[in-house]
Structure formats: C-alpha cells, structure tokens
C-alpha positions in Angstrom: 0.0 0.0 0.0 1.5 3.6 -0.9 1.5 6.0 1.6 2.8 8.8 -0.2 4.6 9.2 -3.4 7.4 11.4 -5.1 8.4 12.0 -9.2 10.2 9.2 -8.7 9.4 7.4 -5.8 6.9 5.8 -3.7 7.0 4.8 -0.4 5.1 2.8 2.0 4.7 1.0 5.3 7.9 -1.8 5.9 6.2 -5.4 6.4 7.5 -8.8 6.7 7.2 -9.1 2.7 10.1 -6.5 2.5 12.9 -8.3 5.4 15.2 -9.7 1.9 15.3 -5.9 0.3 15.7 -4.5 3.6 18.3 -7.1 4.1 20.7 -5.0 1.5 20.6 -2.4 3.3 20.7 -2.9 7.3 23.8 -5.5 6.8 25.4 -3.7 4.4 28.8 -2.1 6.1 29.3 0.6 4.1 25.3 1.6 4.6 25.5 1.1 8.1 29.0 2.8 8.5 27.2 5.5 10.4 24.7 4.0 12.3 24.6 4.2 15.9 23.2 0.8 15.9 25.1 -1.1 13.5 24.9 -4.0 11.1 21.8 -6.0 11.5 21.3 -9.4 11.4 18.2 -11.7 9.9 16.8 -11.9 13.9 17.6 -7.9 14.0 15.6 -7.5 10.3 12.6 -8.9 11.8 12.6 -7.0 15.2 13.1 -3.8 12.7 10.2 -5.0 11.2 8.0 -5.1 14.0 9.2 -2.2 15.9 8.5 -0.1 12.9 5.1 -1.3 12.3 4.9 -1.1 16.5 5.6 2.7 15.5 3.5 2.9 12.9 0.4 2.2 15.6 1.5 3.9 18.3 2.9 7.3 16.1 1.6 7.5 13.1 5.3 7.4 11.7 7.9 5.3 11.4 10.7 4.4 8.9 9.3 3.3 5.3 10.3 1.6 2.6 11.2 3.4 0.1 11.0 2.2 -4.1 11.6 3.6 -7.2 8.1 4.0 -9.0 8.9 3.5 -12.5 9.9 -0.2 -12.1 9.0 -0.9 -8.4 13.2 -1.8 -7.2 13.8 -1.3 -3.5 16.4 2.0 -2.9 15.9 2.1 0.6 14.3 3.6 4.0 13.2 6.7 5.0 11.1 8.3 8.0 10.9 9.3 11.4 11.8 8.5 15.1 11.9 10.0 18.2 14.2 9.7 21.4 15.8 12.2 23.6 18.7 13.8 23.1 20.4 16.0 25.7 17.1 15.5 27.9 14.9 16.3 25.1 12.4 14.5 22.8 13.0 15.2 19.2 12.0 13.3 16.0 14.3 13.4 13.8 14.5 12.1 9.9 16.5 9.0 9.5 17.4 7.6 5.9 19.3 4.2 4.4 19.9 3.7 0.9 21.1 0.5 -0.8 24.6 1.2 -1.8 23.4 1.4 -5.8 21.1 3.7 -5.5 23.2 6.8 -3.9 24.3 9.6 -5.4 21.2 9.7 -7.6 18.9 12.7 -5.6 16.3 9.7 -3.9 17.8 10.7 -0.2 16.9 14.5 -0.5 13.1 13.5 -2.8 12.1 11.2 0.0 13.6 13.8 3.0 11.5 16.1 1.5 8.6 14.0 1.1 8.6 12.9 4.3 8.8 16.2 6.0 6.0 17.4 3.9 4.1 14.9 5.1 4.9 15.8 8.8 3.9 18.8 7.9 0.6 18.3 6.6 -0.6 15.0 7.9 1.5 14.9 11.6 1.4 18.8 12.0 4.6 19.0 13.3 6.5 22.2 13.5 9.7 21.3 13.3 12.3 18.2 12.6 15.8 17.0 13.9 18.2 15.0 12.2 21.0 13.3 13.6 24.3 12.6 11.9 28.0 12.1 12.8 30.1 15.1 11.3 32.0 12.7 9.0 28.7 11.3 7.6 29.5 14.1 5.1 27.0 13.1 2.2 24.0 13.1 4.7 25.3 16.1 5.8 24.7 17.2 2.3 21.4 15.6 2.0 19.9 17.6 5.0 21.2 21.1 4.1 20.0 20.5 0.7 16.3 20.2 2.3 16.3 23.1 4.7 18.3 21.9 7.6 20.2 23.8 9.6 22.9 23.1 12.3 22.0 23.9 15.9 24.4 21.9 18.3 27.1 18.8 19.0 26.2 16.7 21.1 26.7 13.0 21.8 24.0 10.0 21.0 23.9 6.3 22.0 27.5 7.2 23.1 28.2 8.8 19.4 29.3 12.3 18.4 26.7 14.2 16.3 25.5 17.2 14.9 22.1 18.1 15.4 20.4 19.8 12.3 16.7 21.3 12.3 14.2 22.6 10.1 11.2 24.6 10.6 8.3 23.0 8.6 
C-alpha cells in the first residue's frame, strides 16, 4: 500500500514481505558505516520490522520503505523516530539507501517528502536530524532540504551534529 509518493518514488509501510530488500541495506557495512546501531542481522531484520510497524500504531510514523516507481526496485528507507537527546524529545528524519542507488537525488526526494508529510498530515513544526560530522554526504542531503545546524552533542555514546528545520 503507498503511503505517499514522489516524481520518482513511492514509499510505503515496511512489512515482513520486504525483510530480503531490507536485508541490502541494514547489513550492508558501508550503509551502516554510520549507524549508531550497527549492522543487522536476519533476527535484527525482523525486530526492525516489528518495531516499525509497532511505530506505525503507536505514532503514526515510522521508517518506510522506500522504491523507485517506475519499475517498483527497493532504494531504501526513510522516516521518522523519536528519542531524547540531551534531555529532550525530538524526532528526527533518519534515511538508508542501498549502496546502488546513492548519489542519484532519492535521499533529499524522499527527506522532502517525508517532512512534507509531517507537515501536513503529523502537523509538526519542526524536525531534527542526527548525523555524525564525518557522515558528510547526509550532511549534504539535509542542508540540501532546509536543515540547519543547531548543536554537538553525543548519542547512544556517538558524536553528532544536530540539524533542524522549521516546517
């Protein structure tokens, strides 16, 4: 079922049916180089699974997958969480795409899809994103959509930058 769609993409609610696509791109090292939870395995998949459709009851977002409308290929995931950081809930945008498909504009078209539709749908006022100052091609990604820098700070033990936009 498509929850929301792009030019290019379309992008709907992860179920079991997508654990082999989602496969390329949780245990992918060079993927997951910045992840602050690392490489997945086929349990890990599954709990991914369930804790994003867990999300998708209890938030109204979650992660999604994310595929290429003209031919229906898996490029990744893109969506929301929340946790606190520094004492303070935030969501913020999270994105993983399959190593092929980089480079290629899908990780700013389905950032700004999905903050259009917490915009709209979610009414939110704002969104966080998360990323390690080396990460420097998401750092790219979320200036290219509006973000802007607002602190360092450290995550799950990690150094990040926190980035922001208004919606």
């Amino acid at each position: 079922m498509i929850l929301f769609e792009t030019d290019r993409l379309v992008m709907s609610k992860i179920s079991n049916d997508d654990a082999e696509n989602l496969a390329t791109v949780l245990s992918s090292p060079d993927v997951m180089k910045y992840s602050t939870v690392g490489i997945h395995t086929e349990k890990q998949i599954l709990a991914y699974i369930a804790n994003c459709q867990q999300q998708y009851l209890a938030n109204g977002y979650g992660h999604w997958a994310v595929y290429r409308k003209e031919d229906n290929v898996f490029v990744g995931v893109c969506g929301l969480n929340n946790h606190q950081v520094d004492n303070e809930d935030v969501i913020h945008i999270n994105y993983r795409l399959a190593s092929e498909h980089q480079g290629r504009g899908y990780a700013v078209e389905s950032t700004l899809a999905v903050l259009a539709f917490a915009k709209m749908v979610l009414g939110l006022e704002s969104v966080s994103a998360l990323i390690e100052s080396d990460n420097v091609s998401s750092v790219k990604v979320v200036k290219r959509t509006g973000f802007a820098l607002i602190k360092a700070t450290k995550f799950r033990g990690f150094n990040v930058d926190v980035y922001q936009v208004t919606l």
